[in-house]
C-alpha positions as CSV (number, residue, x, y, z in Angstrom):
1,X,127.6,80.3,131.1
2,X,124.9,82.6,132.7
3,X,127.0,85.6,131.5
4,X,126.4,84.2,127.9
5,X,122.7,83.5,128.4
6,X,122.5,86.5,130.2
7,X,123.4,88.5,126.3
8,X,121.3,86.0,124.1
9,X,118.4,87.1,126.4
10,X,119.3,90.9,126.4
11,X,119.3,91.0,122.5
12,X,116.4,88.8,121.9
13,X,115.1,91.5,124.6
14,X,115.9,94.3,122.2
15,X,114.4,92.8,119.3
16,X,111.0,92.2,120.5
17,X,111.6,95.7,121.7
18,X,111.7,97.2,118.4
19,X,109.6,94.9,116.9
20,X,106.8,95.8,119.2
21,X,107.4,100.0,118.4
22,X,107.4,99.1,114.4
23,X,103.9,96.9,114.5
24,X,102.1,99.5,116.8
25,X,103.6,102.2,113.8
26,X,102.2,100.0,111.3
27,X,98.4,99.6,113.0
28,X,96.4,102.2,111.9
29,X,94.3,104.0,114.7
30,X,91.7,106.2,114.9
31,X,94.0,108.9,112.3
32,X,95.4,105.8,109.6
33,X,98.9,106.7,111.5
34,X,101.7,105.3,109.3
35,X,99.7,102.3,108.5
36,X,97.7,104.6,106.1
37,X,100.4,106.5,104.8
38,X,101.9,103.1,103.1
39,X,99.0,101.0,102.8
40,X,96.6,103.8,101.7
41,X,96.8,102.8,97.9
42,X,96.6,99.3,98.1
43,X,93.4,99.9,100.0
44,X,92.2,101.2,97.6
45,X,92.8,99.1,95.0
46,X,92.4,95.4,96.7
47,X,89.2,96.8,98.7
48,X,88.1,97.4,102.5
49,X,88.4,93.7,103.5
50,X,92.1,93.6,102.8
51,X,93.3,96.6,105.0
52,X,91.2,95.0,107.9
53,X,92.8,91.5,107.8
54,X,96.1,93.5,107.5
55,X,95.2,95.3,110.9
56,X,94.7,91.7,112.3
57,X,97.3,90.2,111.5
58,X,99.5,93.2,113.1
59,X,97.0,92.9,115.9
60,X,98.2,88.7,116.5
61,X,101.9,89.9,115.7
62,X,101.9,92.2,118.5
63,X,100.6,90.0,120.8
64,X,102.8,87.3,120.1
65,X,105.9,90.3,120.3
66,X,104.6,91.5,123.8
67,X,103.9,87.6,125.2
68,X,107.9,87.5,124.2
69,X,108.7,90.8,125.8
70,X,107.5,89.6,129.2
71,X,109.2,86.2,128.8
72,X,112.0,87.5,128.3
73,X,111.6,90.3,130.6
74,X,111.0,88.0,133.0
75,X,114.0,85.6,132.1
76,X,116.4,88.3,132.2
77,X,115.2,89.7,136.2
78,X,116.0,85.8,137.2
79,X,119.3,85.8,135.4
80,X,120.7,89.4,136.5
81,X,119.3,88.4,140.4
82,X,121.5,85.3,140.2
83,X,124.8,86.4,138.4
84,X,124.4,89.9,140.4
């Protein structure tokens, strides 16, 4: 049963893995990264304000992602110190 838990974890692991590269990607920094690559012409044409609450919500989404990455992190050190 561990064994099973032990992959759920490990996948879940992975995908808050990649999710957590892709939303930093998709933040915009002090160069508009990739964020302004693809957003760059909706800015444009639904105004400042927009690309702003866009970096936000990334902003809450990676937080949530990296609260999951420890958790998980965390859960999968307890399970591999007790199967071994």
């Amino acid at each position: 049963m561990l064994g099973i838990l032990r992959y759920i974890v490990t996948a879940l692991h992975i995908l808050f893995c990649i999710s957590i590269i892709i939303i930093v990607l998709l933040q915009s920094g002090k160069q508009a990264g990739l964020s302004g690559a693809i957003a760059g012409g909706a800015e444009t044409f639904f105004g400042k304000n927009k690309a702003k609450t866009i970096d936000a919500i990334l902003s809450k989404y990676t937080t949530v992602a990296a609260i999951f990455f420890l958790i998980t992190s965390l859960a999968l050190q307890h399970l591999i110190s007790r199967v071994g």
